[in-house]
matplotlib code that plots the C-alpha trace (Angstrom):
import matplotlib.pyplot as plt

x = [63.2, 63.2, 66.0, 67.8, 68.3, 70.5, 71.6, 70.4, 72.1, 70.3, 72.3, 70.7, 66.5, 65.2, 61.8, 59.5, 57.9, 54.4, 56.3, 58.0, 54.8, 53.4, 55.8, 56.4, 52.8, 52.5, 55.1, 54.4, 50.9, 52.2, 54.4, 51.5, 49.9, 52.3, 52.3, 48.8, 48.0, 51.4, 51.6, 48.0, 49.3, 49.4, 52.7, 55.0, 54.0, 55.3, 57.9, 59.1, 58.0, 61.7, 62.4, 60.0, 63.4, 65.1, 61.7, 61.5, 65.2, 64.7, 61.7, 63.9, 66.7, 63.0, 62.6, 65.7, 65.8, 62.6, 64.1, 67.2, 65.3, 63.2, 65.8, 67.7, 64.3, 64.3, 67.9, 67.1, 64.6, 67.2, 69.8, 67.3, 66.8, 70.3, 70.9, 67.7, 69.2, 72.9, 71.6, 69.8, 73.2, 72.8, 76.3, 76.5, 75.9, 73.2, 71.4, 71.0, 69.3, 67.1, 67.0, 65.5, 63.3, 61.9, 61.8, 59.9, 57.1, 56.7, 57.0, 53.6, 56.0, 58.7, 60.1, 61.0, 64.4, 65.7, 64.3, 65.7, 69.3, 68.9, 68.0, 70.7, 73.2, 71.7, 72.1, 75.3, 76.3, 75.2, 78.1, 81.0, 81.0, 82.2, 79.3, 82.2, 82.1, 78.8, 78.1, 80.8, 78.9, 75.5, 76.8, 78.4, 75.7, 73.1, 75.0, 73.5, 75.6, 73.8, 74.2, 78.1, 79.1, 77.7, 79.7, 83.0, 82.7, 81.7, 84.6, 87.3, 86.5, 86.5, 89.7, 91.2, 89.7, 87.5, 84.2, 82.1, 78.6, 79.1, 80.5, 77.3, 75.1, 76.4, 77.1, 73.3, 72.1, 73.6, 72.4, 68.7, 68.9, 69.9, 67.6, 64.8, 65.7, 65.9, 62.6, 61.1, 63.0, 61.5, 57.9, 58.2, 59.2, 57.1, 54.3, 56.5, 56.9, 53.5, 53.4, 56.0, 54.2, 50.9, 52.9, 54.1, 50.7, 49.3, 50.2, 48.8, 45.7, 45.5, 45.8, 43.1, 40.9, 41.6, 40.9, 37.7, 36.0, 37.7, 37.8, 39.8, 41.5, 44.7, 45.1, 47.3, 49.3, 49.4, 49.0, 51.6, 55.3, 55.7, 52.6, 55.2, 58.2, 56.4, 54.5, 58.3, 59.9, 57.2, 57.7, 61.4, 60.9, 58.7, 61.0, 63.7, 61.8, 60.8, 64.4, 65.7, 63.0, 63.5, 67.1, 65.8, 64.0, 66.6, 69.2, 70.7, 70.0]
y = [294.3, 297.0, 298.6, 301.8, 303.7, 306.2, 307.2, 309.9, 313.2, 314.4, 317.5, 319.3, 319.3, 319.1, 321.4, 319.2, 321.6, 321.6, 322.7, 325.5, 326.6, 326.8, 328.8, 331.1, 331.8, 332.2, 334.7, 337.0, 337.1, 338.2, 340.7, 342.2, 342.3, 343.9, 346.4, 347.0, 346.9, 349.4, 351.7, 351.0, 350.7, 347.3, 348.8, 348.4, 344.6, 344.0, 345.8, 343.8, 340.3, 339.3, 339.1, 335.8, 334.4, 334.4, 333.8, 330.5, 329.9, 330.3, 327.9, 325.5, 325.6, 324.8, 321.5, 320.9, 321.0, 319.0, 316.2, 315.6, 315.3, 312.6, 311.1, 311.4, 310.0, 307.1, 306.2, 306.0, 303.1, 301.7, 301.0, 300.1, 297.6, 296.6, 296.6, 294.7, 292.2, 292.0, 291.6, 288.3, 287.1, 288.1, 289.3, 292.6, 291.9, 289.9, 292.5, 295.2, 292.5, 291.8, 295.6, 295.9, 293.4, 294.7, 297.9, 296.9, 295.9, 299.0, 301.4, 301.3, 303.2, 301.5, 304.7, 305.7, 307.0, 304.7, 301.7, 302.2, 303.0, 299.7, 298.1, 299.3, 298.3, 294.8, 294.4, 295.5, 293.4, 290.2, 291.0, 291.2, 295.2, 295.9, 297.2, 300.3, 301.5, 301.4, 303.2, 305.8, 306.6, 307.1, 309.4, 311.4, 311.4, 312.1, 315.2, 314.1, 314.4, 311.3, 309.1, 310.9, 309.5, 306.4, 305.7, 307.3, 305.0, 301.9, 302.5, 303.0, 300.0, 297.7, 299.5, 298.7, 295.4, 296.3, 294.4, 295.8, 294.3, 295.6, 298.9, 299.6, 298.5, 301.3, 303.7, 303.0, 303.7, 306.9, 308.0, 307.2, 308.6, 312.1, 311.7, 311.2, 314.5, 316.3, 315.1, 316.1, 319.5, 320.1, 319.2, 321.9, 324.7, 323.6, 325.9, 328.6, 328.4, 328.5, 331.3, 333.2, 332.5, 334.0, 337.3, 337.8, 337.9, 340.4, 343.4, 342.9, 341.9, 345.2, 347.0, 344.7, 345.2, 349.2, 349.0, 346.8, 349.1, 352.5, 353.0, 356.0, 355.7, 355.0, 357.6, 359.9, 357.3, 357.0, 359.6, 361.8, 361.8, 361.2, 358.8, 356.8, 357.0, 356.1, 352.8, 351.9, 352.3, 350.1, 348.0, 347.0, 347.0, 344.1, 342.5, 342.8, 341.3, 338.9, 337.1, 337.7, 335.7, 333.5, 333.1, 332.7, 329.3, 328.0, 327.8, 324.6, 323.2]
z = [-5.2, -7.6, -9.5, -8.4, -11.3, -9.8, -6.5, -4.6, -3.3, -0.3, -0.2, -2.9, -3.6, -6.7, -7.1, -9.5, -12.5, -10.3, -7.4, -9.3, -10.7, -7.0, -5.3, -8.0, -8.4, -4.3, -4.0, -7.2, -5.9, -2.6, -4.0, -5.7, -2.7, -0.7, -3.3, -3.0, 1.0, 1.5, -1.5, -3.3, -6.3, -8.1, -10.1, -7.7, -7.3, -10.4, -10.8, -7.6, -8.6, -9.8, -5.5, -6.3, -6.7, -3.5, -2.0, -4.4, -3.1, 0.0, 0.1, -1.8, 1.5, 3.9, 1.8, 1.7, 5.9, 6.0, 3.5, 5.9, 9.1, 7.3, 6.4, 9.7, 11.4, 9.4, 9.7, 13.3, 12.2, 10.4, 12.6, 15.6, 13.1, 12.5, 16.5, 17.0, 14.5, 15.8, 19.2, 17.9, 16.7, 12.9, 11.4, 10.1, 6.3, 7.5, 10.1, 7.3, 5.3, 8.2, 8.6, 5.0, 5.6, 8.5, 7.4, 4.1, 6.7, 8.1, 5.6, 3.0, 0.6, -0.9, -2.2, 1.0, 1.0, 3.5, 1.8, -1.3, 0.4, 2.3, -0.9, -2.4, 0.2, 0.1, -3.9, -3.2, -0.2, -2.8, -5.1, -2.2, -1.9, 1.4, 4.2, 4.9, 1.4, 1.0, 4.5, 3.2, 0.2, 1.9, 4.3, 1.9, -0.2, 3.2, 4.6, 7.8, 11.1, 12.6, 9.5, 8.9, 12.3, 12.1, 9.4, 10.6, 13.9, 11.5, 9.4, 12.2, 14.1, 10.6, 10.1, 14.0, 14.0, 17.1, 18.1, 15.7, 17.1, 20.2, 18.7, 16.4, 19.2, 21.8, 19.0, 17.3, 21.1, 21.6, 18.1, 18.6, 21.7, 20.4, 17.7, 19.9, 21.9, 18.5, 18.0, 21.2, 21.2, 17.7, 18.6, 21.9, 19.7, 16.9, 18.6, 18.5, 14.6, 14.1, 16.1, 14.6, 11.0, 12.6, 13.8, 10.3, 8.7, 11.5, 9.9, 6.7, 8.6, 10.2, 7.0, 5.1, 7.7, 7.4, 3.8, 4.5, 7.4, 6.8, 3.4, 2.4, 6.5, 4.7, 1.6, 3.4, 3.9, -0.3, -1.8, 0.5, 0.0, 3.8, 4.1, 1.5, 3.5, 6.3, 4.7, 3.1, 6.6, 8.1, 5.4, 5.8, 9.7, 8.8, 6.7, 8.9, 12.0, 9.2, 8.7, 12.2, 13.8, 10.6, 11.7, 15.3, 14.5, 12.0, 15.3, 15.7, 19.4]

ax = plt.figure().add_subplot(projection="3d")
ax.plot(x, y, z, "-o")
ax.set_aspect("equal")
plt.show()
């Protein structure tokens, strides 16, 4: 097994420098842009690009999203793993070994985040660290309900002296379960996304194709103070349709 330098915080997402460069580069060219198709005049784009911030920022909270559900979906792995193993009579230090074994199997990438927790669990389990503390630290550390929970109801019954196997078997249960309805429930309004991403690039298509098979169509639109007004309140119409329908998808279900 290879070392874990440090551990990780899935709470926060670190942008790499190529990623930076991307995103930056996307949204000051589409500032531009929307300076160009709404106000013809190339100016304004960058006069505006400094919004490439929030845009960046925002992009930032998307990845941040996606990196929890992967992690959430692979912690599902995980302790199907551990319940497989339990339910074959392995104690619990013993079933998230077999878990990481298992796991190292199916995974091609050993940088998979839930590999190199379970890794690190294991290293630690070696030198007498107790499964609950470890547990606690990864779910603070994950700022994922599922793997939060998990944790919580570990914790209590090692605490209360319950029958742990049979706890994290029913508890590991009801957690896959509900992450396999998240799943589904994401893939049926995954359409819908896509959709909504298509919407939000229809206006700009209609005034590119303007530009492209009416030439000159649009220059009352620029070159008159009301044309202005006009294209600015059509502008933040669109923006504002823009984050409500943004808001829309973001809705917990």
């Amino acid at each position: 097994m290879t070392k874990i330098e440090r551990k990780t915080n899935y709470n926060r997402y670190s942008m790499s420098i190529k990623e930076y460069f991307f995103y930056y580069s996307i949204s000051i060219i589409g500032i531009i842009m929307i300076g160009i198709l709404f106000y013809n005049r190339i100016i304004l784009g960058f006069i505006f690009t400094p919004l490439s911030y929030y845009i960046v920022k925002e992009r930032k909270k998307e990845l941040l999203s996606k990196q929890k559900n992967e992690l959430n979906t692979q912690f599902k792995d995980a302790i199907y793993a551990i319940s497989s193993a339990l339910n074959a009579g392995y104690s619990v230090e013993m079933s998230f070994k077999e878990a990481y074994r298992d796991l190292s199997l199916i995974y091609i990438n050993q940088n998979t985040p839930i590999l190199k927790e379970l890794e690190y669990i294991v290293r630690q389990i070696d030198v007498n660290i107790p499964v609950e503390n470890l547990l606690y630290d990864f779910a603070n550390r994950s700022g994922v309900e599922d793997i939060e929970n998990f944790a919580d109801v570990f914790i209590t019954c090692k605490k209360t002296g319950g029958d742990i196997i049979k706890v994290i078997r029913n508890t590991s249960r009801v957690i896959v379960e509900k992450i396999e309805i998240k799943r589904e429930i994401n893939i049926v309004i995954s359409s819908k996304k896509f959709e909504q991403k298509i919407m939000c690039l229809i206006p700009f298509g209609i005034i590119l194709y303007l530009w492209v098979s009416s030439p000159g169509f649009l220059d009352v639109m620029y070159n008159t103070l009301g044309g202005m007004i006009t294209m600015t309140i059509c502008l933040m119409v669109y923006l504002l349709s823009w984050v409500l329908s943004k808001k829309i998808m973001e809705i917990e279900v």
